[in-house]
C-alpha positions in Angstrom: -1.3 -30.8 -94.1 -1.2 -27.4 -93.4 -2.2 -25.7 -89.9 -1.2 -22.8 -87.9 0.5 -22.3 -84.7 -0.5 -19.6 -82.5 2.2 -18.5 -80.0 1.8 -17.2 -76.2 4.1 -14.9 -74.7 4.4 -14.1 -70.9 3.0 -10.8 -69.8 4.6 -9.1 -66.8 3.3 -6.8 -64.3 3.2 -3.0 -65.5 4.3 -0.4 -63.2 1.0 1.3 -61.8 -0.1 -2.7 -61.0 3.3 -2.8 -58.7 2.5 0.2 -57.3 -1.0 -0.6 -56.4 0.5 -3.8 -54.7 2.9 -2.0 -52.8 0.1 0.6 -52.0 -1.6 -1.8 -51.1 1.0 -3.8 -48.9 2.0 -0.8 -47.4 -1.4 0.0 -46.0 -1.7 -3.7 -44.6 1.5 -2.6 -42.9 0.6 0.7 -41.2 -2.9 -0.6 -39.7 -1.1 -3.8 -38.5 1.4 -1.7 -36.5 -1.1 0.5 -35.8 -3.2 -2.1 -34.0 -0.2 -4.0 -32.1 1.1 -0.6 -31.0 -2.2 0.1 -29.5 -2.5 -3.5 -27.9 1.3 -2.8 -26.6 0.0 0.8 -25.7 -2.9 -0.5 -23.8 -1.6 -3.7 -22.3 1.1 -1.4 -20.5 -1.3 1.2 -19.4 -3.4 -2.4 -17.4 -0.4 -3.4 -16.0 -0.1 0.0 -14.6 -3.2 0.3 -13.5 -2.7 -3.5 -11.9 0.3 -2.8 -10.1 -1.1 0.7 -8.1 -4.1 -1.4 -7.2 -1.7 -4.0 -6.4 0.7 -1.8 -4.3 -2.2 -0.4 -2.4 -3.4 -3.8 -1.6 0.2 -4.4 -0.2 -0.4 -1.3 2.0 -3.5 -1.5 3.7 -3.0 -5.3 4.1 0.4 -4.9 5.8 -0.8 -2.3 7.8 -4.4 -4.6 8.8 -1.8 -7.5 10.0 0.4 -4.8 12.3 -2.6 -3.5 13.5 -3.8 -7.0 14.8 -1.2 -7.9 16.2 -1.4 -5.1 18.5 -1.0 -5.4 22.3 -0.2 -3.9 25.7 1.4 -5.2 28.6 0.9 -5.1 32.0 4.0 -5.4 33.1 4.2 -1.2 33.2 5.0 1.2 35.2 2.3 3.6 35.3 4.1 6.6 36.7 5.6 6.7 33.9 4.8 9.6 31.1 6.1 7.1 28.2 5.3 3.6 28.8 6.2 1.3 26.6 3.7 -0.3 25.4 1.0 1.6 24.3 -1.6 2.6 21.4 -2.1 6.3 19.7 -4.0 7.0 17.1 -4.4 10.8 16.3 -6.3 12.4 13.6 -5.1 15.6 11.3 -7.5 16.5 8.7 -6.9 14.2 6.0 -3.7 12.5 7.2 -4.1 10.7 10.6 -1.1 8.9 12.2 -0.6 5.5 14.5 2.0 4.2 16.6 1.6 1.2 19.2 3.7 -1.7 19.9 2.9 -4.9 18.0 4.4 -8.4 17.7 4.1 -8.1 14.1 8.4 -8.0 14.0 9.7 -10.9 12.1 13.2 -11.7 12.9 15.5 -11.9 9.6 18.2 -14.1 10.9 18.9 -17.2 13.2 20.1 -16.1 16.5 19.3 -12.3 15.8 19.3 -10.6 19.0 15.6 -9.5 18.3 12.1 -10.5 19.6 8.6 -10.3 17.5 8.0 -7.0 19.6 8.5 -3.8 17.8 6.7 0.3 17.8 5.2 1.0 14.5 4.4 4.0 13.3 2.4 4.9 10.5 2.3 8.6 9.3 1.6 10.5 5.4 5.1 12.8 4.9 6.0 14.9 2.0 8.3 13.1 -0.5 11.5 14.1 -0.4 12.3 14.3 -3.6 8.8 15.9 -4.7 7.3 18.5 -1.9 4.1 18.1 -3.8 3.7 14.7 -3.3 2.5 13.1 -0.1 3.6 9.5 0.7 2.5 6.6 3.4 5.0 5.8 5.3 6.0 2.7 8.2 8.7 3.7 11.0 9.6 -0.3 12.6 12.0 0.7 16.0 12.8 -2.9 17.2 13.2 -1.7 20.6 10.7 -1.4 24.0 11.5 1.6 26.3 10.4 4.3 28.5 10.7 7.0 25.7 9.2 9.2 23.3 8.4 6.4 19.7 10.2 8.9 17.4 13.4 9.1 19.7 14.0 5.3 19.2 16.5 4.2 17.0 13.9 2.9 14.1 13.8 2.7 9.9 10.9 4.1 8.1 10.0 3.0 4.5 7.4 4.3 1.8 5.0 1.9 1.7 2.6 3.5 -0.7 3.0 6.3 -2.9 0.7 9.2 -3.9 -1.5 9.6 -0.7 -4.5 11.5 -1.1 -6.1 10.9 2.4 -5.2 8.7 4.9 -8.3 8.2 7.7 -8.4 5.5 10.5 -11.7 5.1 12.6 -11.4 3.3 15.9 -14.4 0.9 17.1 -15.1 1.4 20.8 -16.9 -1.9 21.5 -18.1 -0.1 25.4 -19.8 2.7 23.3 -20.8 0.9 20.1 -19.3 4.0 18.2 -16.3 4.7 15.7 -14.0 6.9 17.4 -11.4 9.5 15.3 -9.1 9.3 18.0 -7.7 6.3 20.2 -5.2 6.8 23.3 -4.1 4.4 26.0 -1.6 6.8 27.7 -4.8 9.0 29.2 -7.2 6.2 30.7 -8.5 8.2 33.8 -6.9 5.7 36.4 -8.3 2.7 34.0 -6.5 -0.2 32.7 -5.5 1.0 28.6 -7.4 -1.2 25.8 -6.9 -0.9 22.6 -9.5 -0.8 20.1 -11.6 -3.3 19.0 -11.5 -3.1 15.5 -10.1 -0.1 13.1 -10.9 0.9 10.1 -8.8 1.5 7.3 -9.3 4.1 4.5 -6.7 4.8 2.0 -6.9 7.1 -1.4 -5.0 8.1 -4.2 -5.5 9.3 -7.9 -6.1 6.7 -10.6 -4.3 7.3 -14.1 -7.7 9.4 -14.9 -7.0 11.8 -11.7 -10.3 10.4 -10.1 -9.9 10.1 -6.4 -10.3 6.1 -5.8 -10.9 5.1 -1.9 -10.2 1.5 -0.7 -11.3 0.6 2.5 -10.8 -2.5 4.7 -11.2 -3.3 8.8 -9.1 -5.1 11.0 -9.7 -6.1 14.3 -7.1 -6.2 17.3 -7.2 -9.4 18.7 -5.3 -9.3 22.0 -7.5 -7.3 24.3 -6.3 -8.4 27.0 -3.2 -6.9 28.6 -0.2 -9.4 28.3 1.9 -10.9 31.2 5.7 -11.5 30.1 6.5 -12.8 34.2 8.1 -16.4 33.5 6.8 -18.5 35.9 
């Protein structure tokens, strides 16, 4: 019985149909990196963004707990021209200045030969690598005397970098009134008292070169003058 047999043979891929495939591949390459460069691209310029917002929060709230813990004593000697406690706040445009004496100090080591009394100053300075750039910084002197704050032996640090304007407001809680200026070392023959509350307002340039203010308040909790007699 007779029949026919019909035979198959395998057929490979011609060239243009690899080339389309690798076309093809290729493509699915480039807009795959394309999109994880942009998520890396974007996830970098967030965490950016995160940490200035973050470092600023650093600032002002490091600043809001030295300010509370503001005081004065009066243990003093008022004849003299640099007690040493006190509270100055001056204002210059857009880059206003503090120094009082605070028990904000924490003591790094056991038995250190320090108290929780410091002067801190806070002040905007030119960096000093960059004379264009205008940075917040915090001068701790550890130290309590009758002299001048910036002739005490003292370490200041950059605490936030970039300063556009640096404005603190004082609350006068006799007036009911925010005051530009505060000074306890010209009372008129009246006890010093520091401020009720002050205001904080710090800005700097986002990554867009917008001006971006945050603002926070802190009051001062020990209005009273302090008595260090040991009774």
């Amino acid at each position: 019985m007779g029949g026919s047999r019909k035979s198959t043979t395998a057929r490979g891929f011609t060239v243009i149909e690899v080339l389309v495939a690798v076309a093809i591949l290729s493509l699915m390459l480039i807009i795959g990196w394309g999109t994880t460069s942009e998520t890396i691209k974007a996830r970098k310029h967030y965490e950016k963004i995160q940490d200035r917002y973050r470092e600023v929060r650093v600032a002002m709230s490091r600043l809001a707990r030295d300010l509370s813990m503001a005081f004065l004593s009066q243990n003093e000697d008022r004849n003299q021209l640099e007690p040493r406690t006190f509270f100055v706040g001056e204002s210059s445009g857009d880059a206003d200045s503090a120094r009082f004496t605070t028990l904000s100090h924490t003591p790094l080591f056991a038995d250190a030969n320090e108290s929780d009394q410091a002067v801190v100053s806070y002040y905007v300075a030119s960096s000093r690598d960059d004379r264009s750039i205008s940075h917040l910084y915090r001068r701790e002197s550890r130290r309590l005397a009758n002299e001048k704050p910036d002739t005490l032996p003292g370490e200041a640090e950059v605490i936030f970098t970039g300063v556009v304007k640096f404005k603190l407001s004082y609350w006068n809680a006799q007036d009911r009134e925010w005051e530009d200026t505060w000074s306890t070392q010209s009372t008129g023959g009246s006890l010093p008292k520091p401020p009720d509350r002050v205001k904080i307002s710090l800005t700097f340039l986002d990554e867009r070169g917008k001006e971006v203010t945050f603002i926070t308040e802190t009051r001062v909790y020990m209005q009273e003058l302090l008595s260090f007699h040991v009774g």
